[in-house]
Every structure is written in structure tokens, then in C-alpha cells.
N, CA, C and O atoms as a printed pandas DataFrame, in Angstrom:
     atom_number atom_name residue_name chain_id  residue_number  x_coord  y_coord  z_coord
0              1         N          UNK        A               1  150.913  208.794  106.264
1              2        CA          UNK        A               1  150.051  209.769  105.633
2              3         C          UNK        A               1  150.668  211.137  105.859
3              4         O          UNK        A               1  151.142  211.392  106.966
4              5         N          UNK        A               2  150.694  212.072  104.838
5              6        CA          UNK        A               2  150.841  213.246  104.924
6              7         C          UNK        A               2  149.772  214.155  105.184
7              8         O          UNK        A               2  148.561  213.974  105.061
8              9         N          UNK        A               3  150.395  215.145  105.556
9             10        CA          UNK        A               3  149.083  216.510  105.671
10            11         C          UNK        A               3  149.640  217.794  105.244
11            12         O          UNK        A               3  150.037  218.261  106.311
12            13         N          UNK        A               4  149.898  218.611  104.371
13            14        CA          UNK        A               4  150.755  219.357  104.370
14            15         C          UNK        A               4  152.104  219.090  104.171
15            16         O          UNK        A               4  152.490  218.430  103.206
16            17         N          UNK        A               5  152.798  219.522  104.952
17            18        CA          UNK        A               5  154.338  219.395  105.455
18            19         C          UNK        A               5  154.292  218.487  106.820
19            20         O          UNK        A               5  155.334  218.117  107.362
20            21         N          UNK        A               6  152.953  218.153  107.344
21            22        CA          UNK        A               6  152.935  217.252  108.870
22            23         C          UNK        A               6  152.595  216.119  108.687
23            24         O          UNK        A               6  151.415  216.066  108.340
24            25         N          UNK        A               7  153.081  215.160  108.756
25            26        CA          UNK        A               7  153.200  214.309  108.811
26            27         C          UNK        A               7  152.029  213.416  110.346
27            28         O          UNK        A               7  152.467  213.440  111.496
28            29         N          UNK        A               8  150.566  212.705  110.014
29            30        CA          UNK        A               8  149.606  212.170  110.795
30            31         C          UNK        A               8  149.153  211.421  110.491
31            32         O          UNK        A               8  148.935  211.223  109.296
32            33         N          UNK        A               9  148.702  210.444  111.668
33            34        CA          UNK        A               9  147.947  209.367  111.069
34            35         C          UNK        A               9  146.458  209.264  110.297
35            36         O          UNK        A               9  146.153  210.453  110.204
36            37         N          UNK        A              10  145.733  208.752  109.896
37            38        CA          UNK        A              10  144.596  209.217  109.806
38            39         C          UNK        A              10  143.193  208.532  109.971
39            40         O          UNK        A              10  142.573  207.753  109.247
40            41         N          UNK        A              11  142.877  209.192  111.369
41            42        CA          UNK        A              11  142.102  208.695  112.007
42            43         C          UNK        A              11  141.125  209.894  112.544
43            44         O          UNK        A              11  141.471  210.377  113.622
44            45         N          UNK        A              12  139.923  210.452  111.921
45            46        CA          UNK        A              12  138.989  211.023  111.928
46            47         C          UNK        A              12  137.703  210.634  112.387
47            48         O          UNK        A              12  136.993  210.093  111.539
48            49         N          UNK        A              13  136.970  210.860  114.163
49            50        CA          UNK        A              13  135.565  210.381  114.174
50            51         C          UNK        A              13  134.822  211.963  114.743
51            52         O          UNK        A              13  134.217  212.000  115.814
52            53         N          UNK        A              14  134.931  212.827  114.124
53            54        CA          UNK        A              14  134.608  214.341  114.538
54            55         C          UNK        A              14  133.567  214.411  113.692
55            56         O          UNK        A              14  133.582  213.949  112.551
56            57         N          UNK        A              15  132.340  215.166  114.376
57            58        CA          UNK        A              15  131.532  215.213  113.217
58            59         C          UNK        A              15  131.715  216.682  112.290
59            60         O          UNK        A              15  132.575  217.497  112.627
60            61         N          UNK        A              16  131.056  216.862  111.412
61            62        CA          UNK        A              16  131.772  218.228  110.689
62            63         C          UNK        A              16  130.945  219.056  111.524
63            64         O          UNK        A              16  129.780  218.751  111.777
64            65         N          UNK        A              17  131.622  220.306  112.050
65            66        CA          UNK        A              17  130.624  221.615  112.289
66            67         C          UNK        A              17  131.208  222.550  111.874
67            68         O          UNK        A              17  132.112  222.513  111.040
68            69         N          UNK        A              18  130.673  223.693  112.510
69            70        CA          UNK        A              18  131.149  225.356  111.656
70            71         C          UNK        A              18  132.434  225.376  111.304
71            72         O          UNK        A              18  133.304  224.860  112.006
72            73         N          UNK        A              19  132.638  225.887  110.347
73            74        CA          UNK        A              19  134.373  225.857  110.121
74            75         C          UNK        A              19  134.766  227.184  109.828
75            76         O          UNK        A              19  135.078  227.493  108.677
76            77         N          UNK        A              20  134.786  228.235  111.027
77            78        CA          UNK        A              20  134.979  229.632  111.012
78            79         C          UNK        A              20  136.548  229.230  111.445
79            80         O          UNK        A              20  136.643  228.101  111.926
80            81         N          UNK        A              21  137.939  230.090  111.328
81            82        CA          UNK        A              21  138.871  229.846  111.940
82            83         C          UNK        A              21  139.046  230.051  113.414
83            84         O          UNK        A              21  139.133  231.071  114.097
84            85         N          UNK        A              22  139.066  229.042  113.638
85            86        CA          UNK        A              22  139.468  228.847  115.352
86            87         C          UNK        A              22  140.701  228.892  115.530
87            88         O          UNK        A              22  140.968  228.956  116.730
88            89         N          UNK        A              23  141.806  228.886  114.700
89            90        CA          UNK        A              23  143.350  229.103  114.832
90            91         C          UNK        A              23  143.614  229.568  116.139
91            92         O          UNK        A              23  143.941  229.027  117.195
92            93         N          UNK        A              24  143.313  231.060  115.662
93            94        CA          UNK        A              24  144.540  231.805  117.084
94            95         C          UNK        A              24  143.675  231.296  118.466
95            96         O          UNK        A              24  144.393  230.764  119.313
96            97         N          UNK        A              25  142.117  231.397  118.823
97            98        CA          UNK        A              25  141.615  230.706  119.972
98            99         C          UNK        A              25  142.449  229.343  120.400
99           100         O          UNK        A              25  143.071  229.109  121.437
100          101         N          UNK        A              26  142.317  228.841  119.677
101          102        CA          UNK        A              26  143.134  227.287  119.793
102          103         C          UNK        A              26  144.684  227.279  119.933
103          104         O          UNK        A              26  145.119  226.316  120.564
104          105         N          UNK        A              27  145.500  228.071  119.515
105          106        CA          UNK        A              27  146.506  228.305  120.089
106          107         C          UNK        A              27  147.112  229.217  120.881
107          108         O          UNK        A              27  148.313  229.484  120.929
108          109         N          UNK        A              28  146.317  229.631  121.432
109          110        CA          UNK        A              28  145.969  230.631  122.472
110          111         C          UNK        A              28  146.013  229.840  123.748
111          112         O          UNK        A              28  146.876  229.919  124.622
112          113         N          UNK        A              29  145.219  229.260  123.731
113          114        CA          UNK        A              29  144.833  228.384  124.642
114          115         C          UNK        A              29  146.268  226.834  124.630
115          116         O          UNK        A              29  146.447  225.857  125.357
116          117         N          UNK        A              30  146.801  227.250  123.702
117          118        CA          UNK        A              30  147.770  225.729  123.998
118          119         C          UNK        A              30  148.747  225.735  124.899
119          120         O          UNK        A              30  148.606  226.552  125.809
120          121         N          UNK        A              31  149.704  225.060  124.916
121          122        CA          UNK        A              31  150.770  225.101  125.925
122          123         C          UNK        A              31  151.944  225.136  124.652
123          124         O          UNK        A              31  153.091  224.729  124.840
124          125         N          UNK        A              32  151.705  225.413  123.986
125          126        CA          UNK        A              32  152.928  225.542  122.804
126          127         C          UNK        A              32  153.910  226.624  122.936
127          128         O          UNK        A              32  153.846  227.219  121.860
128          129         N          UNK        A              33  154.393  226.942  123.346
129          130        CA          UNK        A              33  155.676  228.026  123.612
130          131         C          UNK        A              33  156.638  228.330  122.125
131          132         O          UNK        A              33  156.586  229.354  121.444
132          133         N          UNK        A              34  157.348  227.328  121.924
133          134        CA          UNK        A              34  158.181  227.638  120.902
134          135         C          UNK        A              34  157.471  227.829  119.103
135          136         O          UNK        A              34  156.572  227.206  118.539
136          137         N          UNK        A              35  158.497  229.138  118.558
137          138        CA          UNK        A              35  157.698  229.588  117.349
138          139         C          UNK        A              35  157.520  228.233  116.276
139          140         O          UNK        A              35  156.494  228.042  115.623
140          141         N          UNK        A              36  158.445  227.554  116.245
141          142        CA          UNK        A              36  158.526  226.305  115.193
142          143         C          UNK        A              36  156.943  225.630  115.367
143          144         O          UNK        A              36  156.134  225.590  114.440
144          145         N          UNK        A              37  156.659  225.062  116.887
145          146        CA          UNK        A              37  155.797  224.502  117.316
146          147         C          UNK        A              37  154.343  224.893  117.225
147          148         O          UNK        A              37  153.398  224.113  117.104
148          149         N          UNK        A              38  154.298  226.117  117.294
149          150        CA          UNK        A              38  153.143  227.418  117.070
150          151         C          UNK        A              38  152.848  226.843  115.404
151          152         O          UNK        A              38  151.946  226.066  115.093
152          153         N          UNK        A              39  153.692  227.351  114.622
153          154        CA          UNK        A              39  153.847  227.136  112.987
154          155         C          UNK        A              39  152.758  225.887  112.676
155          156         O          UNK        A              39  151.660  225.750  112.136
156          157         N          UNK        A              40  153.679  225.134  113.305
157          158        CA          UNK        A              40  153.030  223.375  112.887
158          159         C          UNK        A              40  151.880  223.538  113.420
159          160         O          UNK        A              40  151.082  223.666  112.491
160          161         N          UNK        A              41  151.180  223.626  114.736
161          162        CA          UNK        A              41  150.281  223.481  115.216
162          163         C          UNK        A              41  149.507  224.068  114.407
163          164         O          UNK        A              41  148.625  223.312  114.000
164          165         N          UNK        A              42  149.440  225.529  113.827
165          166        CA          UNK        A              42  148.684  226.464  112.825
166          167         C          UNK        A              42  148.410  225.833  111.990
167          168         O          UNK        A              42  147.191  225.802  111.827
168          169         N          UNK        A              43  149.159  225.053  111.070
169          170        CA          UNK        A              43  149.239  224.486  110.157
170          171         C          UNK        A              43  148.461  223.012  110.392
171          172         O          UNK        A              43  148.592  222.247  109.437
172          173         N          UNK        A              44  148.096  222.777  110.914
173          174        CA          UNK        A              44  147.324  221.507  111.524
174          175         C          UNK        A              44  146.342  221.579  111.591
175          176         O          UNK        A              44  145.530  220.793  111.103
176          177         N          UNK        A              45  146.031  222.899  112.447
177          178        CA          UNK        A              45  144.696  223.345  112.766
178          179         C          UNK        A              45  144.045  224.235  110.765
179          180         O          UNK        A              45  142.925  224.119  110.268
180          181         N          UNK        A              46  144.890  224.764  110.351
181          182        CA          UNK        A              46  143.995  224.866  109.202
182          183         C          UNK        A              46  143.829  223.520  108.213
183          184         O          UNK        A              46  142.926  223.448  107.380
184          185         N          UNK        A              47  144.403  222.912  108.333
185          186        CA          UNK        A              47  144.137  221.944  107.760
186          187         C          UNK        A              47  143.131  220.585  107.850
187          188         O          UNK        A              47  142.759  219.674  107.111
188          189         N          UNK        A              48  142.936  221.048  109.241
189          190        CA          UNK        A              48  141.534  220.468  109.727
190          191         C          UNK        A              48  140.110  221.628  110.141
191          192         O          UNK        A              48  139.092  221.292  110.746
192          193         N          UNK        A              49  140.372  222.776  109.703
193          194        CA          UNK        A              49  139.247  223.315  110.067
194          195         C          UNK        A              49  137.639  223.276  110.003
195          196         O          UNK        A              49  136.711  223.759  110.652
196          197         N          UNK        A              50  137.796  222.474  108.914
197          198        CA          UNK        A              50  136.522  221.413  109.133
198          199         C          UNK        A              50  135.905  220.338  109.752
199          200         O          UNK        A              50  135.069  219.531  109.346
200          201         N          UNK        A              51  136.438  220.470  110.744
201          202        CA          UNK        A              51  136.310  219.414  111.861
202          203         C          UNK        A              51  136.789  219.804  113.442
203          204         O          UNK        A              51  136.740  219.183  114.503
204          205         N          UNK        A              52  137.286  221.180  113.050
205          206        CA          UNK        A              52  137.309  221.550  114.721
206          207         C          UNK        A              52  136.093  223.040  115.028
207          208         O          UNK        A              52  135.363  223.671  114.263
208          209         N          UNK        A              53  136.349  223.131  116.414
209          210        CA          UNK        A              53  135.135  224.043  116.829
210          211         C          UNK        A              53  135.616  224.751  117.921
211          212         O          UNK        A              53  136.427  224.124  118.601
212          213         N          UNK        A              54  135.359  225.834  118.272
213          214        CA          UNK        A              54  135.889  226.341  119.700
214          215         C          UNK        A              54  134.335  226.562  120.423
215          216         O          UNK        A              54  134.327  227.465  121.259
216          217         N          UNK        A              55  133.071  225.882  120.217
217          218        CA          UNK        A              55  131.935  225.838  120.741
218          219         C          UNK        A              55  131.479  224.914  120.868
219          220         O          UNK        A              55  131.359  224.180  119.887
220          221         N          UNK        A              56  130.987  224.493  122.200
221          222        CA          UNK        A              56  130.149  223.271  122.263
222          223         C          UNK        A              56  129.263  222.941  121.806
223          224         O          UNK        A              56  128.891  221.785  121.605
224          225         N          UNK        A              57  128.491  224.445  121.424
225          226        CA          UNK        A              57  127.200  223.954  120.918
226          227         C          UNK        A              57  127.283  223.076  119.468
227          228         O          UNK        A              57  126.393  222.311  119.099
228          229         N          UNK        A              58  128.852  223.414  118.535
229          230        CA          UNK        A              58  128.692  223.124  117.741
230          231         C          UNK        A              58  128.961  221.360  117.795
231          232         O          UNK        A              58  128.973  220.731  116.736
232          233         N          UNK        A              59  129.110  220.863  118.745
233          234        CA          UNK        A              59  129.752  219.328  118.669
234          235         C          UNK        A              59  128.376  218.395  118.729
235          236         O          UNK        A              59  127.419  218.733  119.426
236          237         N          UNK        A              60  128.378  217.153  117.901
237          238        CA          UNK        A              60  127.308  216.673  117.709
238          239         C          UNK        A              60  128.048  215.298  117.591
239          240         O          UNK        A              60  129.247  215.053  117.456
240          241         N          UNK        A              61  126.408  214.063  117.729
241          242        CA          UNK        A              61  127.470  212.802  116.978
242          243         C          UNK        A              61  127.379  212.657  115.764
243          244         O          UNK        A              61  126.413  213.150  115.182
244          245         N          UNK        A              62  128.660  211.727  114.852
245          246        CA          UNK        A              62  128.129  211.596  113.892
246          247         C          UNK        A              62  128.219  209.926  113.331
247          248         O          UNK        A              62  129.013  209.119  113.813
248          249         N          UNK        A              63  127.333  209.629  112.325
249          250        CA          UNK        A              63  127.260  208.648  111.771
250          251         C          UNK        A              63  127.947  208.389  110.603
251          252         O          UNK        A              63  127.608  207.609  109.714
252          253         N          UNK        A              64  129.180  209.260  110.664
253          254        CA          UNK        A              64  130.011  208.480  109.402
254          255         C          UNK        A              64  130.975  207.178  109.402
255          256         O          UNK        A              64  131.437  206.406  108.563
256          257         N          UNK        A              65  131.028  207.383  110.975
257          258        CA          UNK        A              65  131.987  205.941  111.094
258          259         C          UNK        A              65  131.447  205.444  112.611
259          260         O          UNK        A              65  131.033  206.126  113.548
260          261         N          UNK        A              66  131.599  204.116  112.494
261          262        CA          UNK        A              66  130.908  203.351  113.786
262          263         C          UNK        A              66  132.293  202.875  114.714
263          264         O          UNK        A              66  133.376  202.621  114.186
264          265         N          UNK        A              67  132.127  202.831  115.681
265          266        CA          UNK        A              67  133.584  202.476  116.541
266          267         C          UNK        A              67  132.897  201.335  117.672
267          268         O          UNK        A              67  131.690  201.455  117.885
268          269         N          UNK        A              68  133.418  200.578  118.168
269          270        CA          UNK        A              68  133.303  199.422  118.952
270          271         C          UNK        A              68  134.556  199.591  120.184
271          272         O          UNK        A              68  135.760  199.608  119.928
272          273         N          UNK        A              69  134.133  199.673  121.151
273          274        CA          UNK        A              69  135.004  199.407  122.081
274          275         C          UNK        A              69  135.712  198.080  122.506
275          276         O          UNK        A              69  134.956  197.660  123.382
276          277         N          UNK        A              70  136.749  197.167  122.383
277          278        CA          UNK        A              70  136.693  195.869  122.514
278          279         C          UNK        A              70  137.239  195.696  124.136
279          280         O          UNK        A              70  138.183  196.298  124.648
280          281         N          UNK        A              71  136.731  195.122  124.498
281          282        CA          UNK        A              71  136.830  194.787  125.925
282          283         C          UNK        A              71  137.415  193.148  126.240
283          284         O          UNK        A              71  137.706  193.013  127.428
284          285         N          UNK        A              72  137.544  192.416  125.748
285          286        CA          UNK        A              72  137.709  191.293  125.748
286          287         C          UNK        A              72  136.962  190.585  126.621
287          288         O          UNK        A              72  135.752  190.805  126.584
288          289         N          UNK        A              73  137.493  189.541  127.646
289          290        CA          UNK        A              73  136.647  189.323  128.276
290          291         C          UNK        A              73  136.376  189.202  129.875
291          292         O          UNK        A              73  136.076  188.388  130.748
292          293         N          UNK        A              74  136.824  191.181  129.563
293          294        CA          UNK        A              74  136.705  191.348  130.929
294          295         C          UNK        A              74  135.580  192.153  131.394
295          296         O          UNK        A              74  134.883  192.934  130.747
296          297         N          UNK        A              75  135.518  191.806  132.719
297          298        CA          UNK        A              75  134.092  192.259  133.787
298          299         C          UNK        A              75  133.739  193.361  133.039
299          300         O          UNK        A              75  134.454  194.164  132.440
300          301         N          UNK        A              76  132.196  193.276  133.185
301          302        CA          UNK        A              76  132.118  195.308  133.077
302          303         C          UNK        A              76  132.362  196.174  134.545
303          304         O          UNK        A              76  132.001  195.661  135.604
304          305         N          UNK        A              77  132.990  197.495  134.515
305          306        CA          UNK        A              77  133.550  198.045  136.087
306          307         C          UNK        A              77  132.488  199.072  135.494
307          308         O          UNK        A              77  132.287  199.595  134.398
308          309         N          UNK        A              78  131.847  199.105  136.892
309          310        CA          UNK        A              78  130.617  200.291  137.380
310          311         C          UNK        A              78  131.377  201.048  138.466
311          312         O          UNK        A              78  131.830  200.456  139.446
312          313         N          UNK        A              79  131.508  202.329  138.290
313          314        CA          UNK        A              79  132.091  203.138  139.627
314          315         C          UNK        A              79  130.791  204.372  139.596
315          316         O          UNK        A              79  130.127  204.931  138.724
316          317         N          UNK        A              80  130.911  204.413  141.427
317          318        CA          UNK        A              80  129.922  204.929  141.683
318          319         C          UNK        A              80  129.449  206.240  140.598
319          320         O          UNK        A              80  129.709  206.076  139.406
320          321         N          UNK        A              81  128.799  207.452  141.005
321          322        CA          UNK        A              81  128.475  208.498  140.107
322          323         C          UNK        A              81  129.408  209.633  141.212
323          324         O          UNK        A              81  129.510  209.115  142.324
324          325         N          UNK        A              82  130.020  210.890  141.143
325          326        CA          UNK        A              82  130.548  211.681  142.402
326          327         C          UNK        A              82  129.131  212.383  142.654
327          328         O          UNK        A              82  128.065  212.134  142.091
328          329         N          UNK        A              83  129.399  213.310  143.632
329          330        CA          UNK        A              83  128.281  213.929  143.763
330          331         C          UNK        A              83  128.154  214.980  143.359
331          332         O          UNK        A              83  128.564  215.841  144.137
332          333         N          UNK        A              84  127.634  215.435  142.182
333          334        CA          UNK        A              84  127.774  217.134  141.968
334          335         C          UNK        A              84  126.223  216.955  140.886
335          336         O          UNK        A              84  125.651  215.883  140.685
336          337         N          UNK        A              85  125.909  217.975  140.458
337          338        CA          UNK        A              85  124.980  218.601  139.905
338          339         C          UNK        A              85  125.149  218.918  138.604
339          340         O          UNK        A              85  125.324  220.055  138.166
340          341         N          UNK        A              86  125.061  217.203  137.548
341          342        CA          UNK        A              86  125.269  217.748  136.121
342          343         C          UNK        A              86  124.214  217.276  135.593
343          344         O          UNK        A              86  124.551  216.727  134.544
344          345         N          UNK        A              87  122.906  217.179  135.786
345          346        CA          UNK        A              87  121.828  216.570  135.077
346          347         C          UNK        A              87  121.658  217.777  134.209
347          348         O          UNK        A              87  121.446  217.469  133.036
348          349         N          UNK        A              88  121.683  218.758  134.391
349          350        CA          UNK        A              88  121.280  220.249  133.625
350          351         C          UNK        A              88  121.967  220.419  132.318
351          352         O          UNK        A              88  121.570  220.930  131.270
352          353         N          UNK        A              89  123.166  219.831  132.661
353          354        CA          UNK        A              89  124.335  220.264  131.230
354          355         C          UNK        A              89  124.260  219.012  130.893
355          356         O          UNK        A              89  124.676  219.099  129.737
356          357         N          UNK        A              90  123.985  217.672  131.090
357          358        CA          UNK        A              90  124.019  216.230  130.344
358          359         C          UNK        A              90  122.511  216.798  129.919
359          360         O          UNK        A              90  122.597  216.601  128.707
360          361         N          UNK        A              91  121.702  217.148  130.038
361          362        CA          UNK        A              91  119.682  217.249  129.270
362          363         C          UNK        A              91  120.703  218.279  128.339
363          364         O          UNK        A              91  120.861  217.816  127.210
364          365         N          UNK        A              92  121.250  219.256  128.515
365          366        CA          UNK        A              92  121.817  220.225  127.311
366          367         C          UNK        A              92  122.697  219.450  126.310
367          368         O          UNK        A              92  122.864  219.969  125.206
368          369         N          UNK        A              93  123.303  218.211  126.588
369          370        CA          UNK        A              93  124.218  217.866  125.684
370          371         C          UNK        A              93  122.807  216.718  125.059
371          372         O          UNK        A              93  122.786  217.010  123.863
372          373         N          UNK        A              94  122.168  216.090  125.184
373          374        CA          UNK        A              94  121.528  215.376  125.079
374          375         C          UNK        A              94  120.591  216.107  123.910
375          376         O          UNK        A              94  120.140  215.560  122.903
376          377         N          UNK        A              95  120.440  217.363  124.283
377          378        CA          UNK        A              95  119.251  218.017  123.044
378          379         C          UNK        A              95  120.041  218.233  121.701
379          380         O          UNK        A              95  119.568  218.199  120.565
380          381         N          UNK        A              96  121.615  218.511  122.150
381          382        CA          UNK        A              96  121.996  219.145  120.852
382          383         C          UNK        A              96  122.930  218.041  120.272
383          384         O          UNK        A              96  123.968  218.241  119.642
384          385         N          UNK        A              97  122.177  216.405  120.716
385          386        CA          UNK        A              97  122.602  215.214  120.043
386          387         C          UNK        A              97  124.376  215.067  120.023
387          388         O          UNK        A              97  125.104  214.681  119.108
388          389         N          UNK        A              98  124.662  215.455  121.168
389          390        CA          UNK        A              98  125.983  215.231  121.732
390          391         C          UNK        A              98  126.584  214.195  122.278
391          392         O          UNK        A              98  127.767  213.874  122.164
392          393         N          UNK        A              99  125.524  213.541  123.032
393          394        CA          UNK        A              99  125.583  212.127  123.611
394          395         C          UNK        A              99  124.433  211.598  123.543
395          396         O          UNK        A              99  123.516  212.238  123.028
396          397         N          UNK        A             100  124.209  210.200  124.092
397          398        CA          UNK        A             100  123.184  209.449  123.521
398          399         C          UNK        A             100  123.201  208.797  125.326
399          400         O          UNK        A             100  124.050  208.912  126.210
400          401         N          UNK        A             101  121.706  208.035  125.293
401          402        CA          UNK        A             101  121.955  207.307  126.207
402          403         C          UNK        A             101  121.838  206.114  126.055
403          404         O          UNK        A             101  121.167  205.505  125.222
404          405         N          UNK        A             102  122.728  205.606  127.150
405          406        CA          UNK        A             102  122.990  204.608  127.038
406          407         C          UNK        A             102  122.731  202.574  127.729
407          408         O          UNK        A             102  123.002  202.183  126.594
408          409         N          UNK        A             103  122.515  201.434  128.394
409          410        CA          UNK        A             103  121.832  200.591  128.476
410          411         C          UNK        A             103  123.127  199.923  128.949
411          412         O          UNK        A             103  122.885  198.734  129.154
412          413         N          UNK        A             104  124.185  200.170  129.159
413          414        CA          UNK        A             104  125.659  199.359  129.073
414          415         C          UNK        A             104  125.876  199.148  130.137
415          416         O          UNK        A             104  125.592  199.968  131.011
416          417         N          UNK        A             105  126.581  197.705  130.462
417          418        CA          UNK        A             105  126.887  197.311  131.737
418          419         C          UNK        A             105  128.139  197.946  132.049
419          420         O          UNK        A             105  128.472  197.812  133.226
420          421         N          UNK        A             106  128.861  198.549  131.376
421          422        CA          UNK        A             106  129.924  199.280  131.849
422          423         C          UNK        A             106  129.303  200.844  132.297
423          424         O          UNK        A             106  128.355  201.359  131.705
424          425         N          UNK        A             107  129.871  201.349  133.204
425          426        CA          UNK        A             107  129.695  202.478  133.406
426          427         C          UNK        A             107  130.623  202.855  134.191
427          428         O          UNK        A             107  131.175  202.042  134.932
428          429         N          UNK        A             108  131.073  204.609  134.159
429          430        CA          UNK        A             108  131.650  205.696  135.166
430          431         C          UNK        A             108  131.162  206.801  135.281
431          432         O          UNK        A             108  130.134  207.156  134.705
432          433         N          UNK        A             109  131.922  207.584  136.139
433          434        CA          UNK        A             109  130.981  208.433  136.526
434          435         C          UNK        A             109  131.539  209.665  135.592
435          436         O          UNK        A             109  132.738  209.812  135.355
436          437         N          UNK        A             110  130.424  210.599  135.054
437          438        CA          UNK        A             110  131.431  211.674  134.187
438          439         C          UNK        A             110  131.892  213.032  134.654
439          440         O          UNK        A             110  131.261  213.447  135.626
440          441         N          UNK        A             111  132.747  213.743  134.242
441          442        CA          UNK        A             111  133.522  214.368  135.202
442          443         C          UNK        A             111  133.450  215.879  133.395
443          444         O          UNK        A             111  133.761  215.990  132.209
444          445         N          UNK        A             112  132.755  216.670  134.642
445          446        CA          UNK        A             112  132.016  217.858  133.643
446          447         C          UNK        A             112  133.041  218.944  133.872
447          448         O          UNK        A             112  133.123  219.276  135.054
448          449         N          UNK        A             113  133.882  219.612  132.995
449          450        CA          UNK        A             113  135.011  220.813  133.687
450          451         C          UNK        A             113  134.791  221.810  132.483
451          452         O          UNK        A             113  135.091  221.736  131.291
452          453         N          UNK        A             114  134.101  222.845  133.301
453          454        CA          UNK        A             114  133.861  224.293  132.600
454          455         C          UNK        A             114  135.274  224.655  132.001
455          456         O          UNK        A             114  136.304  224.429  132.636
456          457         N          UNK        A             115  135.274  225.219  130.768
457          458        CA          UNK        A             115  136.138  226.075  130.246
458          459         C          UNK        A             115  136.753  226.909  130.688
459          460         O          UNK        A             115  136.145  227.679  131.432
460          461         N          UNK        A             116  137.988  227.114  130.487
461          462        CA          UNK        A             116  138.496  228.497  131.529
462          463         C          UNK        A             116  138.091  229.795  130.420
463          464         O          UNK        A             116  138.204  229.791  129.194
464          465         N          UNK        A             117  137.732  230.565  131.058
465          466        CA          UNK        A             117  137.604  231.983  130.454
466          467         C          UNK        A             117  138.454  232.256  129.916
467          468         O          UNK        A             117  138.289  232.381  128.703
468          469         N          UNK        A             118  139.775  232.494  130.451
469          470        CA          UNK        A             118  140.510  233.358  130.007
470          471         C          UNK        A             118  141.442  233.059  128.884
471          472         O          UNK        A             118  142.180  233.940  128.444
């Protein structure tokens, strides 16, 4: 599949949100150094700007495509929960239909990492 001049596979499960340009935020934030690499990446990112976000609030689930995890037929692995204090920001992701809960014999523990500011 093509995209432009980039060449990707195409495999989309993002739900749509705001599509203001997030460009330079997003490559701002990359580890991309070289100008060629910058280019493409730009070029990627506008070409999906309907599907990316530089806000959480804007991320939601969506129901355009269903995904299955296949596990075969192995155990479900439960690891403990760590100990920290994320019930506050999982009830926040939970209102703005970010995650769902869930009934599954698999489980881990989730691992919440603030944004860097800068």
C-alpha cells in the first residue's frame, strides 16, 4: 500500500478525533534527528491527521473494527497490580469511553506515565 510517497501497511484501529494539526507537537517530541526523516515523518503525520491527537481527552474507543486477541491455548497470566494510585485517572479514562471494563481471566497490572511537559 501506498500513502503519498510512503510506502505502509494498512492497518487502522484509531478512533477519529479532532484533526487540528498536531505536526510540529509530534515531531517535536520525536527522536527524529535527520532532515530526510523529519520530511517523511511530516508527511505521515499529515496524511493521517484524522486519526491522530496530541490530547487525551480526545482518544476514545471505537466500533469500526473489532480485534480478538488469539491466545491459543495458553494459561491466562494474572500479575499482581504495583502499588500506586491510578483509580482517579482509570474513573477519568473510563468517563471519556477510553477503556472499558473488563471480566477477563487474563490480566496485568497497568502502568500510567504522565507526559513530559516539555
Amino acid at each position: 500500500m501506498q500513502q503519498g510517497n510512503i510506502p505502509y501497511r494498512k492497518s487502522h484501529a484509531v478512533a477519529l478525533v479532532r484533526a487540528e494539526s498536531p505536526q510540529p507537537e509530534l515531531i517535536a517530541h520525536s527522536r527524529v534527528r535527520e532532515a530526510v526523516e523529519k520530511m517523511t515523518l511530516a508527511v505521515i503525520l499529515r496524511d493521517f491527521t484524522d486519526v491522530l491527537s496530541t490530547l487525551d481527552e480526545d482518544l476514545r474507543r471505537t466500533r469500526v473494527i473489532r480485534h480478538a486477541i488469539q491466545t491459543g491455548d495458553a494459561k491466562p497470566v494474572r500479575c499482581f497490580p504495583r502499588r500506586i494510585l491510578y483509580y482517579q485517572q482509570v474513573d477519568e479514562m473510563l468517563r471519556r469511553d477510553a477503556v472499558e471494563l473488563s471480566s477477563s481471566h487474563w490480566a496485568s497490572p497497568i502502568i500510567l506515565v504522565k507526559k513530559d511537559e516539555s
